[in-house]
C-alpha positions in Angstrom: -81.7 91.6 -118.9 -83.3 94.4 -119.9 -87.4 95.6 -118.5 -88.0 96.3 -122.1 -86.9 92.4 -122.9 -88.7 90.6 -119.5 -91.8 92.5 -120.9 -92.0 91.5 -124.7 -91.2 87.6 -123.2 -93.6 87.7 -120.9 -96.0 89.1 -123.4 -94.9 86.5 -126.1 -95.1 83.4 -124.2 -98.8 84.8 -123.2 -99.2 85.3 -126.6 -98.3 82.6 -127.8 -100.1 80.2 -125.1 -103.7 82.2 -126.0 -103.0 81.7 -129.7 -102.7 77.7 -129.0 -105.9 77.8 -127.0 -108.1 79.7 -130.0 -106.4 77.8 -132.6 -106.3 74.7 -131.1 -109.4 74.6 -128.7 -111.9 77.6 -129.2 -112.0 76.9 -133.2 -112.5 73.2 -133.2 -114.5 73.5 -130.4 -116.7 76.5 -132.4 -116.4 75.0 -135.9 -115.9 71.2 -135.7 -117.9 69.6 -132.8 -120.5 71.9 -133.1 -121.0 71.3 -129.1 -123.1 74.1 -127.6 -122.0 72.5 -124.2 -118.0 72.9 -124.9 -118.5 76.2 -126.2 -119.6 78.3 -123.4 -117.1 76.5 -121.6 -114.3 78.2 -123.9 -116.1 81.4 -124.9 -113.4 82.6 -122.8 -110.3 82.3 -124.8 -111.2 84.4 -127.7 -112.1 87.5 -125.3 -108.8 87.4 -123.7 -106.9 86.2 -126.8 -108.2 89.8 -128.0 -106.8 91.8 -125.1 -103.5 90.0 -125.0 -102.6 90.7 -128.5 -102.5 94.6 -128.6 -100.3 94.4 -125.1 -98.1 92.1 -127.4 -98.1 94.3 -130.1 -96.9 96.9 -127.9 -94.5 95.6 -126.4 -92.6 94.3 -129.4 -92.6 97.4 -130.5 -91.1 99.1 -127.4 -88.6 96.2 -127.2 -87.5 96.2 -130.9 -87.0 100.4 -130.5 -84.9 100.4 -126.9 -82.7 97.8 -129.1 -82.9 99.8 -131.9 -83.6 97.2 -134.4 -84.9 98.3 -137.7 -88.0 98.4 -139.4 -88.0 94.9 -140.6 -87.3 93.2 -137.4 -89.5 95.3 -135.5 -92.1 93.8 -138.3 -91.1 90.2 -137.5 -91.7 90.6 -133.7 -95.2 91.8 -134.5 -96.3 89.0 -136.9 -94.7 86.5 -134.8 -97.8 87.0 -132.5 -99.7 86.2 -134.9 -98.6 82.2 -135.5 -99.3 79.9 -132.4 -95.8 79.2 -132.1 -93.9 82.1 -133.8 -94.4 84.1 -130.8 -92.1 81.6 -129.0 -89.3 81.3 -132.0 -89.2 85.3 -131.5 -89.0 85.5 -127.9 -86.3 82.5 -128.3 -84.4 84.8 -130.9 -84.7 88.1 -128.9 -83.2 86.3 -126.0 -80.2 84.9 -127.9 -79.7 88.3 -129.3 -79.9 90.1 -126.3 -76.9 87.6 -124.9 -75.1 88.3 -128.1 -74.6 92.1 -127.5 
């Protein structure tokens, strides 16, 4: 297994875990229960969610160029991290494609 491959699933599955913990307990958190208690308990996740994301970004792009995928693909990987749970389907799908070459 590639470095370039280790890096973008690493990054992914970080991804994808921060994008679960904004969508799933930052925003209801912020916009549904309205707790001021809950909140600065998860004021966190949004910070680091916004650090994580660009290292993802980054990373796709360096794995989807060392396997020379085109344009399109390299496009997928990025908006994968976008989704909660795409950035797992595309880390999933980069690893079966790796094996396949």
């Amino acid at each position: 297994m590639s470095g370039a491959l280790k890096r973008f699933r690493f990054m992914a599955i970080l991804a994808g875990v921060m994008s679960l913990l904004l969508w799933f307990v930052d925003l209801p958190t912020m916009y549904i229960l309205n707790n001021e208690n809950w909140q600065s308990h998860v004021k966190w996740i949004p910070i680091v969610h916004g650090y994580v994301y660009p290292f993802y970004v980054f990373t796709a792009i360096q794995f989807s160029i060392k396997s020379r995928y085109d344009i399109k693909k390299m496009i997928f990987f990025i908006l994968a991290g976008t989704l909660p749970v795409a950035s797992f389907l595309a880390e999933r799908k980069a690893l079966q494609e790796s094996h396949q070459k």
